[in-house]
Structures are given as structure tokens and as C-alpha cells.
C-alpha positions as CSV (number, residue, x, y, z in Angstrom):
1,X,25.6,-26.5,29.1
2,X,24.4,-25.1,26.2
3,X,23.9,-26.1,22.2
4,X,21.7,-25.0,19.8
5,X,19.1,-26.7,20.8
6,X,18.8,-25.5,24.1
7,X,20.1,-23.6,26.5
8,X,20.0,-24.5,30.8
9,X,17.2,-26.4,30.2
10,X,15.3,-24.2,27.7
11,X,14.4,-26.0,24.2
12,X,14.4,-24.1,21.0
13,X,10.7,-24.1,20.1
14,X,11.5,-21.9,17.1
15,X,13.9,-19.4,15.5
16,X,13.9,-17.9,12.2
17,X,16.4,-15.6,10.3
18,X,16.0,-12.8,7.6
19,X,18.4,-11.0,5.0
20,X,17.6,-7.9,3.9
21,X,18.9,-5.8,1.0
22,X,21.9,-4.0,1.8
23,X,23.0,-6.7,4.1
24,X,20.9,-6.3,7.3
25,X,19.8,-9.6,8.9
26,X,17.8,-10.0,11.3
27,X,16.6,-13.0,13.5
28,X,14.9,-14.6,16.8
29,X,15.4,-17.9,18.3
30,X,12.3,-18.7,20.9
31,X,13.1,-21.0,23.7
32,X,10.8,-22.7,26.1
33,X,11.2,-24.7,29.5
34,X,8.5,-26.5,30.9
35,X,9.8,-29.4,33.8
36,X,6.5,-31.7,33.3
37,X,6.1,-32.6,30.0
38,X,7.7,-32.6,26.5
39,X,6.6,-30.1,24.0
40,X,4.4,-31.2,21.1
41,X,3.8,-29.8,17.8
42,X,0.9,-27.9,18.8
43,X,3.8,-26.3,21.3
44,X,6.0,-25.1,18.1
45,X,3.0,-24.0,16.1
46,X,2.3,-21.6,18.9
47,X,5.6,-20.5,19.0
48,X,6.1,-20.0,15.3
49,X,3.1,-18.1,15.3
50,X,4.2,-15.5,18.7
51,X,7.6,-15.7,16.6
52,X,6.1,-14.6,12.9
53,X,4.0,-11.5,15.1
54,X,7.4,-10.6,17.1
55,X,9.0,-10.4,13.7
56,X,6.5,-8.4,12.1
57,X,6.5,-5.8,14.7
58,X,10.2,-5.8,14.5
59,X,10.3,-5.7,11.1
60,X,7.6,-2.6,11.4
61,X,9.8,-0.7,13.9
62,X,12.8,-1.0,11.4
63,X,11.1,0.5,8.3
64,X,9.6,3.1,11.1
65,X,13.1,4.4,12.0
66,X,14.4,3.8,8.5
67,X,16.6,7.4,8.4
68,X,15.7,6.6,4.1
69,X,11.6,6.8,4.7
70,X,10.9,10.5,5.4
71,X,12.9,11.4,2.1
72,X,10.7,8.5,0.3
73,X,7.3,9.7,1.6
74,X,8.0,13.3,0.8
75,X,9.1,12.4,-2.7
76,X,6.5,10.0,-3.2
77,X,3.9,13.2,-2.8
78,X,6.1,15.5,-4.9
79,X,5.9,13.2,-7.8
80,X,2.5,12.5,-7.4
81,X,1.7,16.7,-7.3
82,X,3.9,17.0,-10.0
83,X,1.9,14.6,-12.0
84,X,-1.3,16.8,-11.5
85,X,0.7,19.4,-12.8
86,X,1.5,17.7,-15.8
87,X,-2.2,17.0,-16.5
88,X,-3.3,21.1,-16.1
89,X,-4.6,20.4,-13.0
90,X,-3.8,21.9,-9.3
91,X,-3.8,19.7,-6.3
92,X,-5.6,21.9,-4.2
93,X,-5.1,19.5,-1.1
94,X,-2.5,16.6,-0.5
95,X,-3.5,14.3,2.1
96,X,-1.4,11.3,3.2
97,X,-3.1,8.1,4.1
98,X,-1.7,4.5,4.9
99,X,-1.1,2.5,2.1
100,X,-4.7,0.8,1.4
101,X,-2.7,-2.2,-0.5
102,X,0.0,-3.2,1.9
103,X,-1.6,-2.3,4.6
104,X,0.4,-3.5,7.5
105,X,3.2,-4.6,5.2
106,X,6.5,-2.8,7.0
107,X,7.6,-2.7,2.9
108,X,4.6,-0.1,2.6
109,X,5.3,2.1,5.5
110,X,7.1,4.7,3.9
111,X,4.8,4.3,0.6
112,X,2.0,5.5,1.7
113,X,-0.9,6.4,-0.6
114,X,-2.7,10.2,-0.6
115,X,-5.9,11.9,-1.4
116,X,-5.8,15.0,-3.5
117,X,-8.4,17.5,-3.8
118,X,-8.6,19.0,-6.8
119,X,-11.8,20.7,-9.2
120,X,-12.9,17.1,-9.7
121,X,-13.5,15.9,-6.1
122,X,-10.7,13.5,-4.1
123,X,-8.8,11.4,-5.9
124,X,-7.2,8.6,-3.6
125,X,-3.6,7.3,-5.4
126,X,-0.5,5.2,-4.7
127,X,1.5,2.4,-5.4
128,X,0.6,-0.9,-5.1
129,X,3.5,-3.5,-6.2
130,X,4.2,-2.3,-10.1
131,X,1.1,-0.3,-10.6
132,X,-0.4,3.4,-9.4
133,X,-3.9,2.9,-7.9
134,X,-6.2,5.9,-8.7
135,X,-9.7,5.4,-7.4
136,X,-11.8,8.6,-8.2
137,X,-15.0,7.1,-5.9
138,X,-14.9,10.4,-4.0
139,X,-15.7,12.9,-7.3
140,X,-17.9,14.6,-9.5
141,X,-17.0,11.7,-12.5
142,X,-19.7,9.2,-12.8
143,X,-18.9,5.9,-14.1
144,X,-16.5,2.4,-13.5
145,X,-13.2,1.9,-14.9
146,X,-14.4,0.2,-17.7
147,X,-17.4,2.4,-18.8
148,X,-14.6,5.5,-19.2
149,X,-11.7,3.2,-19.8
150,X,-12.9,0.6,-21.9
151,X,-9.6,0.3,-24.6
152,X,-7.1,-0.1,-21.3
153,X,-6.1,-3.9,-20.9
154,X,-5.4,-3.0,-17.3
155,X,-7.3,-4.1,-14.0
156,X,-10.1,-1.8,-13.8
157,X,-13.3,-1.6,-12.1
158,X,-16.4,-2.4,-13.9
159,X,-19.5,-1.7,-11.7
160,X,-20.1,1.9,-11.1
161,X,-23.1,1.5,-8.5
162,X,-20.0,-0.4,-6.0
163,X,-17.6,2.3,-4.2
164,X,-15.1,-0.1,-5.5
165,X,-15.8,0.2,-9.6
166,X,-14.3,3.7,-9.9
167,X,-11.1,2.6,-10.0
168,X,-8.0,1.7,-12.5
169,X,-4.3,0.6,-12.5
170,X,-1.9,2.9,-14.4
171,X,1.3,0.6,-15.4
172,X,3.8,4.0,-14.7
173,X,3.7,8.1,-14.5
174,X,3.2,8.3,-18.3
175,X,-0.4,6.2,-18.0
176,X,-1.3,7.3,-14.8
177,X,-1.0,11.1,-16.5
178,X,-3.4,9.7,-19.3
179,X,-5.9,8.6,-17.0
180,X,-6.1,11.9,-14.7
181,X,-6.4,13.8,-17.8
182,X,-9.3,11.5,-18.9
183,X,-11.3,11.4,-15.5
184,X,-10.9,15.6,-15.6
185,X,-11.8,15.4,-19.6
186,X,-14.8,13.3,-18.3
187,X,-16.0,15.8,-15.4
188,X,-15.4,18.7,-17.7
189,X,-18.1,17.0,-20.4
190,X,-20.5,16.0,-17.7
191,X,-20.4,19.7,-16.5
192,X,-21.1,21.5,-20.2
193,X,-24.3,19.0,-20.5
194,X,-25.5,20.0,-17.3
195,X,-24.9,23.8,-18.7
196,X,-26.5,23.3,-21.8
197,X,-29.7,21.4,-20.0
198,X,-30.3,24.6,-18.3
């Protein structure tokens, strides 16, 4: 006989159930049998926790056959070389990396993040929730976020000796334009110094 509760002698440890946009849903129910004893809380804390993983990896699976997420990657990187262009500036090389926000978030599987090579060195760029990261650690520009950004009431970094100070949000396209132009304004005023030194 069955219920929701159980099934031929299987107990429902744990089930959960998710709606998506669009009007996918998805779900598991876990059931467990065990003839000598009851199950305990510890017993449904382990399942919840098999049951969060299986959902995860189902949930990752989903956004990686997502017919949508090729189209979104590739126009991710167009917009991202078309906003070098708008700054003067040629992206020489477009690399694609995983999203370094969302890591293993399935939300962040098709927005993934990229390093482009241009004059300057590699700057590493991509969405994370409502801002554009641009972290410009791997170039000829010296200083943190707020030593070449200090007027921008936006999460920067402020240490320049740490890999992690080079770094600012841009709240849009429009900003993150500003700020590309300003790190290549920056390593263009570096380089006459060093020319005029010699």
C-alpha cells in the first residue's frame, strides 16, 4: 500500500520541490527502508543533505543542456568585445573562464566571466549579480581600486600590494566603459614617465 509517506515499506526521509521561471519544476522525494530500527533525525539530516547535492547536480545538468546558454555565452563575449571597442581599445585575445563569483552556481553556468588581452595586460571581467567585475591584477597598471578610483562610491579594492586590490565593480556597460578607459589612460601615463625618465 502506498501514501505519501511511504511506499512498500520505504519512509519518506526527504523530498523537496522547485519552480523555475517559465514554469519548469522540478523535484525529488528520498525514501529509506531499514527493518531494525526507526529513523532519527540525524537519518533526515543525511538525507536532506544527499538530497540538496542530488539537486544541485540536477539543477547543473539542466542549465548545461539549456538550448538558451550557448546564444547567452556567445553574447555575453560580444558585448564585452564590443565594449573594448567603445573604449579605443582592441581585444587582442578573448578567453572564457568559469564564472569566479558563482562558481558552482548552475545560474552562472552560461555567464561565465573572460580574460582579454589587450596593450594593457589581461583584464579578467564578468557579471556578478547586478555589477561587472574587472580586476586588472594581470597588467602593466599599478595601483588598487581606490588609489585610481578614488571619487567611485562602488566596491573597490584598496590594497595594491594584495592580487585582490586591483579590482572594481562597474554598476552597467556605461561605467564599466569609464573604468576601462581610465585603467588604459592610467597605463598610457605610466608609460610617457617611463619615456621621459630615459
Amino acid at each position: 500500500m502506498a501514501s505519501d509517506r511511504s511506499i512498500d515499506g520505504y519512509e519518506l526521509l526527504h523530498s523537496q520541490e522547485s519552480l523555475w521561471s517559465g514554469g519548469r519544476t522540478s523535484g525529488i522525494k528520498i525514501f529509506a527502508k531499514d527493518s531494525a530500527r526507526a529513523f532519527v533525525d540525524e537519518d533526515h539530516t543525511s538525507a536532506r543533505r544527499a538530497g540538496d547535492e542530488l539537486v544541485k547536480k540536477m539543477e547543473l545538468t539542466a542549465a548545461r543542456l539549456d538550448p538558451e546558454g550557448p546564444g547567452l555565452r556567445a553574447k555575453l563575449r560580444m558585448a564585452f568585445i564590443e565594449l573594448y571597442a567603445r573604449v579605443g581599445e582592441k581585444a587582442i585575445y578573448v578567453e572564457e573562464v568559469p564564472n569566479q563569483y558563482g562558481g558552482s552556481d548552475p545560474f552562472y553556468y552560461h555567464r561565465p566571466w573572460f580574460r582579454i588581452t589587450s596593450r594593457i595586460g589581461h583584464v579578467l571581467i564578468g557579471w556578478r549579480k547586478s555589477v561587472i567585475n574587472i580586476d586588472w591584477s594581470d597588467t602593466v597598471v599599478a595601483g588598487a581600486g581606490k588609489q585610481i578610483f578614488p571619487d567611485e562610491d562602488v566596491t573597490r579594492g584598496e590594497t595594491w600590494g594584495e592580487r585582490g586590490g586591483r579590482f572594481i565593480h562597474a554598476y552597467g556597460y556605461e561605467n564599466a566603459e569609464r573604468y576601462l578607459k581610465r585603467l588604459h589612460d592610467v597605463a598610457d601615463a605610466a608609460a610617457r614617465a617611463v619615456a621621459v625618465q630615459r
